[in-house]
C-alpha positions in Angstrom: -41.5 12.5 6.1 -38.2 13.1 7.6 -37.2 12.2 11.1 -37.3 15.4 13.4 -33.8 16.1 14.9 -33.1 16.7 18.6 -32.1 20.0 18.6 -30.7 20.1 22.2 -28.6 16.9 21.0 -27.2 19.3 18.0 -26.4 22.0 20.5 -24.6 19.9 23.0 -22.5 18.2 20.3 -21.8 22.1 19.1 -20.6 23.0 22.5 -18.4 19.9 22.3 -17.0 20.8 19.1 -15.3 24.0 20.8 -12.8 22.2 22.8 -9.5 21.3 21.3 -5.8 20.9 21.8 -5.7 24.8 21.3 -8.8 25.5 23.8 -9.0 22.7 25.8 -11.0 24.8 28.3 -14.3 27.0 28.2 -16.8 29.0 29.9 -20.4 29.7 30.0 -19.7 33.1 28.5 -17.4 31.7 25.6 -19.4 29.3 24.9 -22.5 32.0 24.5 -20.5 34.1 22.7 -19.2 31.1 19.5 -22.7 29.6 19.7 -25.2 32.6 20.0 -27.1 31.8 23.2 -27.4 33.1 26.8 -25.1 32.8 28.8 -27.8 31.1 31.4 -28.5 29.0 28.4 -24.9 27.6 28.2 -24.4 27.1 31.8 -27.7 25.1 31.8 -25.7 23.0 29.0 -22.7 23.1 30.8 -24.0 21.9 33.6 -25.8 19.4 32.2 -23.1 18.0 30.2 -21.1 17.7 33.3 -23.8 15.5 35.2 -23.8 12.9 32.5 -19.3 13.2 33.0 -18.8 15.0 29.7 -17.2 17.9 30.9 -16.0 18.4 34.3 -15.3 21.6 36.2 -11.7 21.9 36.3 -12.3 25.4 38.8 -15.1 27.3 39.4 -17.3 28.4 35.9 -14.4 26.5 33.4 -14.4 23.4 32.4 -12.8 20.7 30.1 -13.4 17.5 28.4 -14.7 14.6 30.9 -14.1 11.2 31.5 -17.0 10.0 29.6 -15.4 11.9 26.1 -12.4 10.8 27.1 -13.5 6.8 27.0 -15.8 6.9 24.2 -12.7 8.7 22.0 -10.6 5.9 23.1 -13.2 2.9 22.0 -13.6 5.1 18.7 -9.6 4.6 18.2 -9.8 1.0 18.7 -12.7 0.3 16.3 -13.2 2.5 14.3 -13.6 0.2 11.1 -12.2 2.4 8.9 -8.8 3.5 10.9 -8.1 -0.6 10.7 -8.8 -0.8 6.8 -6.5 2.0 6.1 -3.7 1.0 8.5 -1.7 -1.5 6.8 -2.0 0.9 3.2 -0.5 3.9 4.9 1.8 2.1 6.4 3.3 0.6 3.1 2.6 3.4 1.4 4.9 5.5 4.1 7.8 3.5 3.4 7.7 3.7 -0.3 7.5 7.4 -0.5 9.4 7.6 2.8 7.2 10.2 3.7 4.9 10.2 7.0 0.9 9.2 6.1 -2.7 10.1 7.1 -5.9 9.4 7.0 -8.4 11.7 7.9 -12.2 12.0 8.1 -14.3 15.4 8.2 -16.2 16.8 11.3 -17.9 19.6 12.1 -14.8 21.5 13.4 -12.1 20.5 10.5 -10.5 17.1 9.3 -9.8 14.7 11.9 -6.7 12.4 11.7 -8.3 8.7 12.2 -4.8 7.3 11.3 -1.5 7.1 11.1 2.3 6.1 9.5 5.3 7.6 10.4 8.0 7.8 8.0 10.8 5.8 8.2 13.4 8.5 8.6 15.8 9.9 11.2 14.0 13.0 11.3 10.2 12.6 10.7 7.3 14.8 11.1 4.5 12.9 13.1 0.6 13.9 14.0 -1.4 12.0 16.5 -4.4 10.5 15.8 -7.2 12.4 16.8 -5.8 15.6 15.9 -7.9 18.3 14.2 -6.9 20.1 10.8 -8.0 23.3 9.7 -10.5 22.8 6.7 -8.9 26.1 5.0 -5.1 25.9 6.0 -4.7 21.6 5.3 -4.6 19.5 1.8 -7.1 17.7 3.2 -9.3 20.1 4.3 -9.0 21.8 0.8 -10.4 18.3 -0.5 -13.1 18.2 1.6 -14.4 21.7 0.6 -13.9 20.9 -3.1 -16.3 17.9 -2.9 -18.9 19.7 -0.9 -22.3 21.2 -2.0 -21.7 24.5 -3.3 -24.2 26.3 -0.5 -22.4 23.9 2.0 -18.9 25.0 1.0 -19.8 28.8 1.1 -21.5 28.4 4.7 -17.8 26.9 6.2 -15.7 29.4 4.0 -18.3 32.5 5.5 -18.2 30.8 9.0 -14.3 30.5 8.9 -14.5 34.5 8.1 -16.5 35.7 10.7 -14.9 33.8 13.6 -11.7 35.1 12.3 -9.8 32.5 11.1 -9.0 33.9 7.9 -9.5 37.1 5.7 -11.9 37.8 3.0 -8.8 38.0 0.8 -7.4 34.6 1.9 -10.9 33.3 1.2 -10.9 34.1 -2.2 -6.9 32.3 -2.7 -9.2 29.6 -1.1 -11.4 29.2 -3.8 -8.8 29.1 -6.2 -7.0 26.4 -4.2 -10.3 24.6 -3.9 -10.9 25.0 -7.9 -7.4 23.6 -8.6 -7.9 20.3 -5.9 -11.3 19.6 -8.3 -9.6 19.9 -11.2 -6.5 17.8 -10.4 -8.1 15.2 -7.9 -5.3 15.8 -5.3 -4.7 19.1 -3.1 -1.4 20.7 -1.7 -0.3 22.2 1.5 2.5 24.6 1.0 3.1 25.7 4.3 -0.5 27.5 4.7 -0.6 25.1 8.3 3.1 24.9 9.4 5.8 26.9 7.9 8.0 23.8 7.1 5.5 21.3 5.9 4.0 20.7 2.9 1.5 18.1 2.0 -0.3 16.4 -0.7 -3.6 14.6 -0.4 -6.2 12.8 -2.5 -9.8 11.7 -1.7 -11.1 8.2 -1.3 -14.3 6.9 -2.5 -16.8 4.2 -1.3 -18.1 1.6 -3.6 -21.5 4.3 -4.4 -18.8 7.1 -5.0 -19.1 8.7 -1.4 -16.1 10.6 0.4 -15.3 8.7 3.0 -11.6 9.8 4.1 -8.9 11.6 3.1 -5.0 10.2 2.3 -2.3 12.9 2.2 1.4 12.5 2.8 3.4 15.4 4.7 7.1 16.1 5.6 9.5 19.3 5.4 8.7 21.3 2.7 11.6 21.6 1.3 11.0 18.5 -0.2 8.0 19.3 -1.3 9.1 20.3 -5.4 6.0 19.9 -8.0 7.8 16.3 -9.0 7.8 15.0 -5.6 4.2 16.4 -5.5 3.0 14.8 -8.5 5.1 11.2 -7.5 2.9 11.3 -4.1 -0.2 11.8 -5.7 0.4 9.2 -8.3 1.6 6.4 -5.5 -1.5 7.7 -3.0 -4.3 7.7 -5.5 -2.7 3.5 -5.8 -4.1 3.5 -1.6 -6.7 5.2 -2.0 -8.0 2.8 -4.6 -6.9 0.0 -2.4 -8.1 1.7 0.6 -11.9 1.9 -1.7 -11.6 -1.5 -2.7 -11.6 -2.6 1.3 -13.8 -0.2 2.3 -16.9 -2.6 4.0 -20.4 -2.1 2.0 
């Protein structure tokens, strides 16, 4: 029989989920509002969050990320076991291509970036780590849904709809994308994210065949030409097969 989960855990983790560099604030009645409760409900959250320091009240009824987040995120940085595997790959990887490099892992919210290497250029584009991608507007993110469960893939694409993130029309341009990235093993980024950037990434495999991360390689798009594409994903499927090979377990 399966372990019962907490579901008060879940929800506080959910409430967590809806602060970002784009909201880095919220209120009992937005939070009500994105996660279907009262709004007595979320204040009790709320307020219970910020006893144990991981929110704080910024000014009366709003509140942002505490100290507590704030510490744990930066011990995740540190050790995170994967981010130091796939370090020195991106890294040489970057200065081959002489394009920037990621590595990124999926959450509840979108791909986060657990890594970096910036590209050895006078003019580079850069992303820090711990920034979130959109699942539906990144090449990563377009992996991630392509190597999901079918009913699991629907539920993100119908979620992203009915927050209004994207358009019933853009969903289905989505599947098509998604088809395409589980056809060719890599997905593209056209400027769907950022008008100037483009992007190519590829999935990487644990030793059982498990998704565990994401390597793409971004830069202005106009550099971005199908042969540059298909040169990327050629020299990053090489990492992520290195980056497999180190992964521990």
């Amino acid at each position: 029989m399966a372990t019962p989960l907490n579901g008060s855990l879940i929800k506080a983790f959910e409430i967590l989920d809806l602060f970002s560099e784009q909201q880095p604030q919220t209120t009992a009645a937005e939070v009500a509002q994105a996660l279907d409760m009262s709004a007595s409900t979320a204040h009790r959250f709320l307020v219970t969050l910020e006893q144990v320091g991981a929110v704080v009240q910024v000014r009366r009824g709003t509140y942002s990320l505490g100290h507590h987040i704030e510490r744990l995120g930066r011990i995740a940085e540190r050790t995170n076991p994967l981010a130091t595997v796939v370090q020195p790959v991106i890294t040489e990887i970057s200065s081959r291509l002489n394009e920037s490099v990621m590595a990124g892992q999926l959450t509840r919210e979108g791909v986060v970036c657990i890594a970096t290497a910036i590209a050895p250029r006078p003019i580079s584009v850069n992303i820090q780590v711990g920034r979130l991608l959109d699942l539906h507007l990144s090449a990563q993110g377009k992996l991630w849904l392509a190597h999901m469960e079918p009913e699991a893939r629907d539920a993100r694409i119908k979620d992203l709809i009915r927050v209004g993130k994207m358009t019933d029309a853009y969903g289905q341009t989505l599947y098509r994308e998604i088809d395409l990235a589980w056809r060719d093993g890599f997905a593209c980024n056209r400027g769907e994210s950022e008008p100037d950037i483009g992007a190519v990434a590829v999935p990487v495999f644990d030793g059982a065949g498990v998704m565990r991360m994401t390597l793409s390689a971004f830069g202005m798009a106009s550099r971005f030409t199908a042969d540059h594409e298909a040169e990327i994903a050629a020299r990053l499927r090489e990492a992520a097969q290195e980056v497999s090979n180190a992964i521990p377990g």
